[in-house]
C-alpha positions as CSV (number, residue, x, y, z in Angstrom):
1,X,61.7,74.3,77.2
2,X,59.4,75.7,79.7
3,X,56.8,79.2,78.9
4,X,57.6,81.0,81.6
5,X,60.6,83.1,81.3
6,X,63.7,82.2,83.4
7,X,65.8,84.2,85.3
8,X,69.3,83.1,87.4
9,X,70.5,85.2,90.4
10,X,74.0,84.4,91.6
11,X,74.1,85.0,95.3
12,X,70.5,85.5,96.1
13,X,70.6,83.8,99.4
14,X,70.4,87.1,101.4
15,X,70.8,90.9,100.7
16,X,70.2,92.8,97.5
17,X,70.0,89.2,95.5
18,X,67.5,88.1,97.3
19,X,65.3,91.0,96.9
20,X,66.1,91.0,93.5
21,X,64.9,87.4,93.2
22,X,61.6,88.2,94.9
23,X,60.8,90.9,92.6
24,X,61.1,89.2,89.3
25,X,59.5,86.6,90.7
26,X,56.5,89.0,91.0
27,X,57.1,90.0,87.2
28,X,56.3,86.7,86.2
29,X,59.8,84.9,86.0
30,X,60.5,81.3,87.1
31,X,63.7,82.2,89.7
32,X,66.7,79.9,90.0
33,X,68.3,81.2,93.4
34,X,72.1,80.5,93.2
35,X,73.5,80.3,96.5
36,X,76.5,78.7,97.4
37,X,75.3,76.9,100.6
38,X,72.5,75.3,99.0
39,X,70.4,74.3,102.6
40,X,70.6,78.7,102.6
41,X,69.3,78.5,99.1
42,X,66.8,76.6,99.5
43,X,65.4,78.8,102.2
44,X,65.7,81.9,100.4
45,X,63.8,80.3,97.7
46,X,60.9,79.7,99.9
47,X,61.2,83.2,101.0
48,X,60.6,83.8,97.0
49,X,58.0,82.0,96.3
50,X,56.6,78.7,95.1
51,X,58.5,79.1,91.5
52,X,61.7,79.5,92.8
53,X,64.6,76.9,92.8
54,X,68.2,76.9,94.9
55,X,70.9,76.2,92.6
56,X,73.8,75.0,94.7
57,X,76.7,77.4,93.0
58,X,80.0,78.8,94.1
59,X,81.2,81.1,91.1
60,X,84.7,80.1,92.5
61,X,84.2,76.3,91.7
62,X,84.8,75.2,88.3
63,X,82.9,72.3,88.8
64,X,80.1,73.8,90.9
65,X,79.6,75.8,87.8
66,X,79.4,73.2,85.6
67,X,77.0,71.1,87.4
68,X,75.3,74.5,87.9
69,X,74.8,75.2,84.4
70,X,73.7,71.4,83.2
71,X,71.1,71.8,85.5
72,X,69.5,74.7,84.3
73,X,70.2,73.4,80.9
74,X,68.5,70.3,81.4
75,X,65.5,71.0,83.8
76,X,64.7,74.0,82.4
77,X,65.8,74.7,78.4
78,X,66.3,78.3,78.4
79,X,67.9,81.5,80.6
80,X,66.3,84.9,79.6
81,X,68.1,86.8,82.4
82,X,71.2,86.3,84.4
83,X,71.9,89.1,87.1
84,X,75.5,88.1,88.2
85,X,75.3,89.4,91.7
86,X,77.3,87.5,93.5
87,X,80.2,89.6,95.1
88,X,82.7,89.6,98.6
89,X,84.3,92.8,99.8
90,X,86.7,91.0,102.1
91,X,87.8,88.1,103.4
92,X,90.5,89.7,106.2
93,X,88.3,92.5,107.7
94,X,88.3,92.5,111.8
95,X,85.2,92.5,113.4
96,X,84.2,96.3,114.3
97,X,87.1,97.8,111.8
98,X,85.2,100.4,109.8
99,X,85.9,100.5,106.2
100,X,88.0,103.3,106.2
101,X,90.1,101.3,108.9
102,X,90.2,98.4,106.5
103,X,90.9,100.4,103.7
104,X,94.3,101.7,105.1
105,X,95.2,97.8,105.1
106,X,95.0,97.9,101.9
107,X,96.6,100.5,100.1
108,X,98.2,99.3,96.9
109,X,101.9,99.8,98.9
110,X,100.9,97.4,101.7
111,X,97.7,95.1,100.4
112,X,98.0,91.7,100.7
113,X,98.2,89.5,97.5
114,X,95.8,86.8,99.0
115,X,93.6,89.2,99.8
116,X,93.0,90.6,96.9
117,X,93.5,87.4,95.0
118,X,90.4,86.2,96.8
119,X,88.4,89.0,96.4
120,X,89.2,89.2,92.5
121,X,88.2,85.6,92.2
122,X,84.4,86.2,93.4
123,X,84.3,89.6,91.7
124,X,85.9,88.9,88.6
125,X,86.9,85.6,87.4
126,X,84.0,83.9,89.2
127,X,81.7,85.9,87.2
128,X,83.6,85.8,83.9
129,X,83.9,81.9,84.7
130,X,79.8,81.9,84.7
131,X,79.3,83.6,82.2
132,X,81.1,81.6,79.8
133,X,79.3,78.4,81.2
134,X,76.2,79.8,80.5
135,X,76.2,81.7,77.1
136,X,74.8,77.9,75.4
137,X,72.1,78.7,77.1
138,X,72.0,82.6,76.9
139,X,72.3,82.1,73.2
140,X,69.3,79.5,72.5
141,X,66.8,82.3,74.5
142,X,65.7,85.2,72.6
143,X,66.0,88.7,73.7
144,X,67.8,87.5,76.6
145,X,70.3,89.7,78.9
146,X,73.1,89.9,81.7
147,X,73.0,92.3,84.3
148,X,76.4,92.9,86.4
149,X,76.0,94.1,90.0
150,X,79.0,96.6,90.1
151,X,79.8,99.4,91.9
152,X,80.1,103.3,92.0
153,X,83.1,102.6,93.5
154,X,84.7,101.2,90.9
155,X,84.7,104.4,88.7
156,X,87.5,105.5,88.0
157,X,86.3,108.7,86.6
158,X,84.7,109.5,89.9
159,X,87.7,108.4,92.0
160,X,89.8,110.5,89.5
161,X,87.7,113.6,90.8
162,X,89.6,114.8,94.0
163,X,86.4,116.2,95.5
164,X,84.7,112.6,95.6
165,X,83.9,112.3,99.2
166,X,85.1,108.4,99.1
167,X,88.2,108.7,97.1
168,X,90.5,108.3,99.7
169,X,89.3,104.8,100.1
170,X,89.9,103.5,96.5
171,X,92.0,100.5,96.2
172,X,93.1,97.2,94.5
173,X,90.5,94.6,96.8
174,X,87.1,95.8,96.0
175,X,87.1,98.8,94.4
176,X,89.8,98.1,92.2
177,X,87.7,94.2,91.3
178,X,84.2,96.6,90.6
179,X,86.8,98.4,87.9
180,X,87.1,95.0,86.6
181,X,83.8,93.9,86.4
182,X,82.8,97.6,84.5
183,X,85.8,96.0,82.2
184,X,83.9,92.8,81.9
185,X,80.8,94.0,81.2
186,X,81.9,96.1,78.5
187,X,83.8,93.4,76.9
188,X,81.0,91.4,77.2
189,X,78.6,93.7,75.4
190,X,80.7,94.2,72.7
191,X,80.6,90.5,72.0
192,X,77.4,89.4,72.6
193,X,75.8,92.8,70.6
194,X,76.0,91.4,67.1
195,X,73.6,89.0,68.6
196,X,71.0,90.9,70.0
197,X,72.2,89.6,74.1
198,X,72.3,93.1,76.0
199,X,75.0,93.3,79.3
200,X,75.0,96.1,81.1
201,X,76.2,97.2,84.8
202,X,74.0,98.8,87.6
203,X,75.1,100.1,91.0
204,X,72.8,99.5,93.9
205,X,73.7,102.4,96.2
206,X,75.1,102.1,99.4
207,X,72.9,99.6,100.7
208,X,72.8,98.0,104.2
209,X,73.5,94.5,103.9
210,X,76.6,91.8,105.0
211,X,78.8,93.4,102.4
212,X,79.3,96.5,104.1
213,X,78.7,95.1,107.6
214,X,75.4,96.6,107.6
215,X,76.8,99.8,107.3
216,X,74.6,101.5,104.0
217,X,72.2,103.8,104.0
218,X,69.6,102.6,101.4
219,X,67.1,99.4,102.1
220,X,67.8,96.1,100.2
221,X,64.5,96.9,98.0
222,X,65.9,100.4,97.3
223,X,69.2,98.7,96.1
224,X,67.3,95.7,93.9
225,X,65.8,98.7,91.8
226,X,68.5,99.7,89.3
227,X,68.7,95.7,88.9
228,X,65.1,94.8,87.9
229,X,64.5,97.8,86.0
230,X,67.3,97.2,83.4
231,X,66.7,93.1,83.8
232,X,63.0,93.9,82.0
233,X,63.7,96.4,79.4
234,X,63.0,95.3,76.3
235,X,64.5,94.5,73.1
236,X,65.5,98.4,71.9
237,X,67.1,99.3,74.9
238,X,70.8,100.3,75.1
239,X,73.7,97.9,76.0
240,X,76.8,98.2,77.5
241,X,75.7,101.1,80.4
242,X,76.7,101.3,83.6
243,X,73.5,103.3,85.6
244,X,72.1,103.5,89.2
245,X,68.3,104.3,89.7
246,X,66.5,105.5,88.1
247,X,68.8,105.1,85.2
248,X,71.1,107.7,86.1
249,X,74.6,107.2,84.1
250,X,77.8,106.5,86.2
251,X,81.0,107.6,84.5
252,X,83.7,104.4,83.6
């Protein structure tokens, strides 16, 4: 097992991964850049800096996973932070459709079942899938901890609030997986709490990167904050939270 503490971004080949990547990797941490081209990851992990590794991993691929998580196992003995951050808000949106364009596609009367299907399986199962194949790992580190990039659109106590400005766009694809993951992570950190392994959920903001078409308002290193803040608090701090910075509580 190696000194330096390790941390595992999934999708960290561009956007709010990446930055996230680059910061901890100025916090000290050995950075394993999941990616699921890995010629991408292996840019982005120049772009983070000489301790940083692609891992070739596509949450949606059983046996990318696996290979995924012998690898750390074996070159590297220990995980003392996974940030599951890998996410897709679409797969069927048309080039220059806005998203409240999109969003009328896919009202729960007229969504498509592939659609959603293949959004789920990134936002959902891929990341339940990786975090079962990593928990060995998890488990052996001490103190370590999971942080799930959600959403604040996946509140449904804030969707439930007919004054929410973005309501109107709520909806089994994305939102709907985001509810999911808050699910998840919950479930997670109920688990894993009798052992000391804290989960919690963070929402970047609307931030401008490919998920949104570019469309956010907040920078990449605005949206990484939430991330890194909670992925270096220390043993005491609360699990099972859902925040945005700086550590403001999102209703369920």
């Amino acid at each position: 097992m190696q000194d330096k503490p390790v941390a595992l971004v999934t999708g960290a080949n561009q956007g709010i991964g990446l930055q996230i990547a680059k910061d901890l990797a100025g916090h000290g941490f050995t950075l394993l850049v999941g990616s699921r081209d890995l010629e991408r990851g292996e840019a982005a992990a120049r772009e983070v800096g000489p301790d940083a590794h692609a891992l070739q991993l596509d949450v949606t691929d059983q046996a990318s996973i696996t290979a995924a998580a012998e690898r750390v196992g074996n070159e590297f003995g220990r995980l003392d932070v996974l940030i599951q951050n890998a996410a897709i808000s679409n797969t069927k949106k048309l080039p220059g459709q806005s998203v409240e364009e999109y969003a009328k596609t896919t009202r729960p009367s007229n969504v498509s079942i592939d659609e959603m299907r293949a959004v789920w399986d990134t936002n959902v199962f891929g990341v339940l899938a990786f975090y079962q194949a990593m928990l060995p790992l998890l488990r052996k580190t001490p103190g370590a901890r999971i942080v799930n990039v959600s959403s604040g659109v996946g509140s449904l106590a804030t969707n439930s609030n007919p004054a929410f400005p973005y309501r109107s766009i709520f909806g089994p694809v994305y939102p709907a997986s985001k509810t999911a993951l808050n699910a998840l992570t919950v479930a997670m950190a109920i688990e894993l709490e009798p052992e000391g392994i804290k989960v919690n959920a963070v929402s970047p903001g609307f931030t401008r990167t490919n998920l949104n078409g570019y469309a956010g308002t907040e920078t990449v290193e605005e949206g990484a904050r939430e991330a890194v803040r909670v992925a270096l608090l220390g043993p005491d701090s609360p699990t099972g939270t859902f925040t945005r910075w700086e550590n403001e509580t999102i209703p369920w």
